[in-house]
C-alpha positions in Angstrom: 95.4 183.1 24.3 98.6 184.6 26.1 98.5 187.4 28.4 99.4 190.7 27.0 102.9 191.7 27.8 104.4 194.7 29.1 107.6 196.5 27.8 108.7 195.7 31.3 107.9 191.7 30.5 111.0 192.1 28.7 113.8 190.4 30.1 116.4 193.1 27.9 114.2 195.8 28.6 115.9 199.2 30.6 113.8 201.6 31.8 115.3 205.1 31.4 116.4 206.5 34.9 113.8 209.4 34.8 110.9 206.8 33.0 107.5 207.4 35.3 105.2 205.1 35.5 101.5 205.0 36.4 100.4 204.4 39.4 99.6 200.8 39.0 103.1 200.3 37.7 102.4 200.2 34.2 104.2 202.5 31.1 103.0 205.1 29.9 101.7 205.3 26.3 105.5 206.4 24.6 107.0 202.8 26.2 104.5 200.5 25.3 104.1 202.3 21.5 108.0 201.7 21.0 107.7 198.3 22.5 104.7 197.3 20.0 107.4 198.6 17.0 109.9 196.9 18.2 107.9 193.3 18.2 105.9 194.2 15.6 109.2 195.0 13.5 110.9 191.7 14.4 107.5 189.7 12.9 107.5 191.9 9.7 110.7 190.1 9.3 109.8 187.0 9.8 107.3 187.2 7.6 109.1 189.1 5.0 111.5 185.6 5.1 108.7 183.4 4.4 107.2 185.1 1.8 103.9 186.6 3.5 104.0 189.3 1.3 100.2 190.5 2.4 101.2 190.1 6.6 104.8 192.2 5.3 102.3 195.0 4.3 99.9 194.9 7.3 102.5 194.4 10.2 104.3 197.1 8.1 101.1 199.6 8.7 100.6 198.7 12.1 104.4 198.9 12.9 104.1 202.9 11.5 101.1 203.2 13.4 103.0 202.0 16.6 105.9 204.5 15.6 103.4 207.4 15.2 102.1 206.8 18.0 105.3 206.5 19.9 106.3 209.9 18.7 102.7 211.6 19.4 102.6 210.2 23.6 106.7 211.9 23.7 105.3 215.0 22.4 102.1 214.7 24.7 102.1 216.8 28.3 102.6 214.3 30.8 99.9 214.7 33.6 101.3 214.8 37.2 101.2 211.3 38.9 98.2 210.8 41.3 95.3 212.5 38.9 
């Protein structure tokens, strides 16, 4: 199985000048949630080409779920770094 990636794995990926970061480097949860849309949209394509018409639905409820979530972590206090 492949590692897990990071939004930052991403060679086209710009972090926005005032983007914090945990302290072990990592996004927080808004990043990685608009990553997973982003990845999960481009294979709801994919499969939408080919015909998957059960894989369009479910990568079409998890790509919602990513977008929700995406939205929910911007809206979310951030906690200072080093607690």
């Amino acid at each position: 199985m492949a590692e897990p990636l990071s939004p930052r794995s991403n060679p086209d990926y710009q972090a926005a000048p005032d983007e914090p970061e945990a302290l072990d480097g990592t996004a927080y949860p808004q990043a990685v949630a608009e990553y997973l849309g982003d990845m999960i949209s481009q294979l709801e394509s994919m499969a939408r080409v080919a015909g998957f018409d059960l894989l369009v639905y479910l990568l079409s409820m998890a790509r919602v779920e990513a977008e929700a979530n995406a939205r929910l972590a911007a809206s979310a206090p951030r906690r200072p770094a080093g607690r």
